[in-house]
ZAMARGU-4260 file (C-alpha; in steps of 0.2 Angstrom, whole numbers, plus 5000, padded with zeros to 4 digits):
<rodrens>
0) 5065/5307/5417 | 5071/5293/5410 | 5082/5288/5395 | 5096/5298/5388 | 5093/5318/5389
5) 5082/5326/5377 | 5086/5344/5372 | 5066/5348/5370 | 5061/5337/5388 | 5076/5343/5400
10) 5079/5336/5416 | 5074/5350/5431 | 5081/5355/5443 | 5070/5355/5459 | 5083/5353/5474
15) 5075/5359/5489 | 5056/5370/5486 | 5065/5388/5489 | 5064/5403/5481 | 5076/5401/5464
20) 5088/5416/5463 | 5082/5425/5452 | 5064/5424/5452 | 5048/5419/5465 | 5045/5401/5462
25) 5045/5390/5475 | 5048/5373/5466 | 5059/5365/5450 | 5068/5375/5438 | 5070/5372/5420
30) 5080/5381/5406 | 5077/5384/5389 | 5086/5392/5374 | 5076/5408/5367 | 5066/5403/5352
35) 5065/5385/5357 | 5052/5375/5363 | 5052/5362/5379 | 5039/5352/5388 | 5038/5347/5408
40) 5027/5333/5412 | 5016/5336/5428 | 5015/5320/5439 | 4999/5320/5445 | 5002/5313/5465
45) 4985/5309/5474 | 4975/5320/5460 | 4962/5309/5449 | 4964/5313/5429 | 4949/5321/5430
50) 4953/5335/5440 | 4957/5352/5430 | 4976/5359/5429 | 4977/5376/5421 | 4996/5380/5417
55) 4999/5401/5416 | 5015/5408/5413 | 5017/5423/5424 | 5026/5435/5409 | 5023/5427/5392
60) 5037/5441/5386 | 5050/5430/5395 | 5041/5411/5391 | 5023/5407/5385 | 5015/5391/5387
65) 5012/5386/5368 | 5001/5372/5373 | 4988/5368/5380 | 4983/5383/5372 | 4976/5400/5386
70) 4962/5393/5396 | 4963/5375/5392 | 4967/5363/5405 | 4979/5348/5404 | 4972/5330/5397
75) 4981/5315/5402 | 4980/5308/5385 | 4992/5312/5371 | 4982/5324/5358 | 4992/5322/5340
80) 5011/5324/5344 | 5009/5332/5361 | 5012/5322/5375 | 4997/5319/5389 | 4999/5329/5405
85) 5015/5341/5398 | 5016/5357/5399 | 5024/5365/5383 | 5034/5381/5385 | 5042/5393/5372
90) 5056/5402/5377 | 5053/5419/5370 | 5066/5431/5379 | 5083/5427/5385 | 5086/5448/5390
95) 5104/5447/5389 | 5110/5432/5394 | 5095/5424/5405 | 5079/5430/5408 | 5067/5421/5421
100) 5048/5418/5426 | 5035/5408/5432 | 5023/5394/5426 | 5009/5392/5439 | 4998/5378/5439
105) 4981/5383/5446 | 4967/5370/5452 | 4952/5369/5445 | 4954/5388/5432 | 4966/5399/5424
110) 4964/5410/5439 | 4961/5398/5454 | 4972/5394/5467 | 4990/5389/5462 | 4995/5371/5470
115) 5012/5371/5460 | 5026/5381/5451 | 5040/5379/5440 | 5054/5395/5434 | 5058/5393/5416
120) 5077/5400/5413 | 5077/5407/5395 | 5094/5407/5388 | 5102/5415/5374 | 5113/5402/5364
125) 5131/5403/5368 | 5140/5390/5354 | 5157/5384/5357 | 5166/5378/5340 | 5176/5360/5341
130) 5190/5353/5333 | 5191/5333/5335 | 5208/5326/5336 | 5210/5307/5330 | 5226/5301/5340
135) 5236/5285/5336 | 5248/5280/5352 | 5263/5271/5349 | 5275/5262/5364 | 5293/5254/5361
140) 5290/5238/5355 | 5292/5236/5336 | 5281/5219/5336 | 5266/5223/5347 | 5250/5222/5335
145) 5237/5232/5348 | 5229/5245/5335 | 5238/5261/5337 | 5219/5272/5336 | 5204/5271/5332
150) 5196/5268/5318 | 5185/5283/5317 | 5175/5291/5303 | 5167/5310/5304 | 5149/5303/5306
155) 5152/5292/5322 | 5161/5308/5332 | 5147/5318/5326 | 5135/5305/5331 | 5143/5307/5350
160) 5143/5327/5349 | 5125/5328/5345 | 5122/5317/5361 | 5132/5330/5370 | 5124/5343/5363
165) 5105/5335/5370 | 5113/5337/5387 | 5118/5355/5386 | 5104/5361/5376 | 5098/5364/5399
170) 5111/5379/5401 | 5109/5386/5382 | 5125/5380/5376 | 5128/5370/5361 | 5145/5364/5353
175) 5147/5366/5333 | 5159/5352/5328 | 5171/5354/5313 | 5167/5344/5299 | 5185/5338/5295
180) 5195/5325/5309 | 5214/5329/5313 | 5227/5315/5315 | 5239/5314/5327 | 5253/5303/5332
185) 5260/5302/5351 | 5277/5292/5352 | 5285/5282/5367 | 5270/5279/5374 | 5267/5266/5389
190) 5259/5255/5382 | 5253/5255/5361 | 5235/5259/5358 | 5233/5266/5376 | 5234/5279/5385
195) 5240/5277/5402 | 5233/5289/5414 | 5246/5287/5429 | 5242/5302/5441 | 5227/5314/5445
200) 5238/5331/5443 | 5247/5336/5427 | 5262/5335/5433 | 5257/5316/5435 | 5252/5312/5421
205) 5265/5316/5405 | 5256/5305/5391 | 5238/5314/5396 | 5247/5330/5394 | 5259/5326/5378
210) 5241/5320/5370 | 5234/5338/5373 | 5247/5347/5367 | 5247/5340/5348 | 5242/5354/5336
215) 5228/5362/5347 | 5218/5374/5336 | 5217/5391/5343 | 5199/5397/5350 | 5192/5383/5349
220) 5189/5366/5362 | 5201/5352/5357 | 5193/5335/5360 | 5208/5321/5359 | 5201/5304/5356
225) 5209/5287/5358 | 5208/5268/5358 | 5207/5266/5375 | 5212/5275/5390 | 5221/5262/5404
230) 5226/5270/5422 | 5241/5265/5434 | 5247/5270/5449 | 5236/5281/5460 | 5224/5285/5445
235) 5220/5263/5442 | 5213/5266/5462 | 5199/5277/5456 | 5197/5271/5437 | 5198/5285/5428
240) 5189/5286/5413 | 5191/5301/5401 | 5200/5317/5406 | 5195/5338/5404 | 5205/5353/5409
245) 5201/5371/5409 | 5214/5385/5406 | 5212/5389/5423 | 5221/5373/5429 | 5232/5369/5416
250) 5243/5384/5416 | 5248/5381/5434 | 5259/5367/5428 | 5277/5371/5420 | 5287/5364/5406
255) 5299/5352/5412 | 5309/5344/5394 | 5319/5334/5406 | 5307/5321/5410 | 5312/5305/5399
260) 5305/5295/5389 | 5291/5311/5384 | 5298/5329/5391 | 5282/5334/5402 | 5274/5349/5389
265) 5265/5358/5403 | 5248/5359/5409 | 5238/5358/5393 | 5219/5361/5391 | 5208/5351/5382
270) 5199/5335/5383 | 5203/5317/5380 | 5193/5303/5380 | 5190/5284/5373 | 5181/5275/5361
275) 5183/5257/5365 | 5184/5247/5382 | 5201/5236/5387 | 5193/5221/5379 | 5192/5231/5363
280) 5173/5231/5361 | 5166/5250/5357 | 5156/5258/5369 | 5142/5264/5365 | 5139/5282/5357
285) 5128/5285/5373 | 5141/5281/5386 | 5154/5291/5372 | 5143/5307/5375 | 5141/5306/5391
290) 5158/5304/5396 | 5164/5319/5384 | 5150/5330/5390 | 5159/5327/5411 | 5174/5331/5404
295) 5170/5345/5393 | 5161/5354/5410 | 5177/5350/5418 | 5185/5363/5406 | 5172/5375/5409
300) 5178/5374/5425 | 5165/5365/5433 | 5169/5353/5449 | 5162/5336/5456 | 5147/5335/5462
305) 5148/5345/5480 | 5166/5345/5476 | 5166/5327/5483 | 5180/5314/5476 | 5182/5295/5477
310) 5183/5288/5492 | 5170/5303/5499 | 5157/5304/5486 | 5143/5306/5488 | 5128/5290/5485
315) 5109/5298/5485 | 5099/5300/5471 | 5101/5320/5470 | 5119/5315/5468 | 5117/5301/5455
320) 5106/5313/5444 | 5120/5325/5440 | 5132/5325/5426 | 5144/5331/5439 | 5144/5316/5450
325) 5161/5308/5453 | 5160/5294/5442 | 5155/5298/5427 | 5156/5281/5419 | 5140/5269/5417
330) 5138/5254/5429 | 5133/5235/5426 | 5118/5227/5432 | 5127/5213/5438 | 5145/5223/5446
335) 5147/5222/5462 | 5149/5236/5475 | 5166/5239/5470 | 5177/5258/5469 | 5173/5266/5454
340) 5156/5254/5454 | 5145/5264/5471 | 5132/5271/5458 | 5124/5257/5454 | 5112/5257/5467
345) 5108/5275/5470 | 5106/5273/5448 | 5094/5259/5450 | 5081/5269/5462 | 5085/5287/5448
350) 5076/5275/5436 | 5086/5283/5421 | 5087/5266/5411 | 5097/5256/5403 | 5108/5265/5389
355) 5115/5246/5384 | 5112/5228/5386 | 5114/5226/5406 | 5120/5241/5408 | 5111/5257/5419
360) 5117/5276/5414 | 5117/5289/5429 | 5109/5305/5424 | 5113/5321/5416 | 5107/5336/5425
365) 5117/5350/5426 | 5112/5362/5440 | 5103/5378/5441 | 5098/5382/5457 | 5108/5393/5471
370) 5109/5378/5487 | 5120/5387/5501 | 5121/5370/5508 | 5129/5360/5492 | 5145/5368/5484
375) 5141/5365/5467 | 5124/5371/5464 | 5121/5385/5453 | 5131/5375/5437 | 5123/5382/5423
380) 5128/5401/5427 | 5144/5394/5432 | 5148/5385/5413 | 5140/5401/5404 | 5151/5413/5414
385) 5166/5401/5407 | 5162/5398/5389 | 5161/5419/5389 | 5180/5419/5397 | 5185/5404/5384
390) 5192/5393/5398 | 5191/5378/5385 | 5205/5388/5373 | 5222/5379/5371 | 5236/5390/5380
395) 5248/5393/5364 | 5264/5397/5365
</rodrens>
């Protein structure tokens, strides 16, 4: 895999060849929406390109292989738009919520021995609808001339959410952004133009909070977008980066209108995130998207990648593929090891590429197998049980 996700080539999922959960394979699995189409290239290790690979879906009613067609074996050359040496599955059943089966790969024909196989999860869509929220901060100081927001138009947060949407097109869900943009305005601010994450609690964290709380639509997930977000305190220790919250979390936070210069609103649910870096260059739409799509699992109640935060997380390459790793930011070709900085390595041996002049993007796999070893394996069920129970709703007075 390499490049940014692509919602018809997904990313699988092949931690440990076990048994998946819900089916017999003994290998990688990968999920698809019912109705949709997908493709998994097959590495040919120590196999010459002559040797005859026969794909066979064990229960076509759940997924078919669509090409190469029954009986035809894989060519290692591109034929029209189909990609040499891929696999093309349809997802054709979702059975409630998820259905599974089987792609074999057998040697030499359709009905010789099996030498590999892949579970295909087929998913019925689950669509979460998204207001985006433009917010302009403001501090104390009548002469400072830092922009108050950004300067957004609808295209470019749709251009982001579209991205968002090639990452969780794996677990079957996809996010249908309002066409219109809300404004809001966020007084006695820290600093103008930022938003100054100061803690990694709510209570900790007031501006965060007060930002979250501006006009939230009901039913709907509230993504909150500013300038730039700047830390302090504990928080500029591990660089934090964006912020998501679920229900779940926010409401164990009270009120307290005492708290000066902003009374602290409560634990709010939403997401919040930046546009541009502290030396006011846009990031790029990729690194927008992928940031958003962390936060926006964080409301779904997903956690950190084998619940592991700095200073204890976790380096390897299974780590670095996940959308769920620690950080969640991209990392330069030239920065040195420094906190908020380990992946660069570990993203370097992924091979995931480079998503910017110079600069490597970790990966975006969210999880579908059941590891008993690794805390935060079986992701997908996870975020589908959540956007059911509407953990991403505002609470409302």
């Amino acid at each position: 895999m390499t490049g940014f996700a692509d919602a018809s080539a997904p990313d699988i999922d092949d931690h440990g060849f076990t048994k998946t959960t819900n089916g017999p394979a003994r290998g990688p699995t990968v999920g698809v929406i019912a109705g949709r189409t997908i493709r998994v290239r097959v590495v040919r290790d120590r196999l010459s390109k002559e040797a005859k690979l026969f794909p066979v879906a064990v229960n076509p009613a759940v997924a078919k292989v669509e090409f190469p067609e029954d009986g035809t074996p894989l060519s290692p050359d591109d034929n029209g738009t189909r990609h040499g040496d891929c696999v093309y599955i349809h997802g054709v059943s979702h059975g409630g919520d998820a259905a599974e089966t089987v792609v074999q790969l057998h040697f030499g024909a359709k009905d010789g021995p099996i030498i590999a196989e892949l579970a295909v999860r087929v998913y019925k869509l689950i669509s979460i609808n998204v207001q985006a929220h433009v917010v302009d901060l403001f501090d104390d100081n009548p002469r400072n001339d830092w922009p108050a927001g950004p300067k957004l138009t609808s295209k470019r947060v749709e251009q982001g959410f579209a991205l968002v949407n090639q990452i969780y097109a794996q677990a079957g869900i996809h996010f249908a952004l309002a066409k219109e943009l809300m404004h809001e305005t966020v007084h006695h601010c820290e600093r103008r133009g930022r938003l100054t994450i100061q803690g990694l609690t709510p209570d900790d964290d007031v501006e965060t909070q007060t930002v979250m709380s501006q006009n939230p639509v009901p039913d709907k997930l509230n993504a909150y977008l500013v300038n730039i977000i700047a830390s302090s305190g504990v928080a500029a220790a591990v660089g934090v980066g964006g912020f998501g919250q679920s229900r779940d979390k926010a409401r164990k936070f009270a009120p307290d209108p005492s708290r000066t210069p902003l009374p602290f609103p409560g634990g709010q649910v939403g997401l919040v995130a930046a546009l541009q870096n502290e030396d006011k260059d846009w990031v790029t739409i990729g690194s927008f998207a992928h940031l958003a799509a962390h936060e926006i699992a964080h409301m779904l109640t997903l956690e950190h990648y084998n619940k592991r935060d700095t200073p204890f997380e976790q380096e390897d390459i299974w780590a670095d593929r996940c959308l769920m790793h620690v950080h969640a930011s991209w990392e330069s070709l030239e920065a040195p090891p420094l906190l908020g900085q380990k992946r660069s390595s570990a993203s370097r041996q992924v091979g995931y590429g480079q998503f910017s002049p110079g600069m490597i993007s970790p990966g975006q796999l969210l999880m579908s197998k059941l590891r008993p070893k690794l805390e935060t394996s079986f992701e997908i069920t996870t975020l589908r049980k959540a956007a059911a129970a509407k953990t991403f709703a505002p609470l409302l007075p």
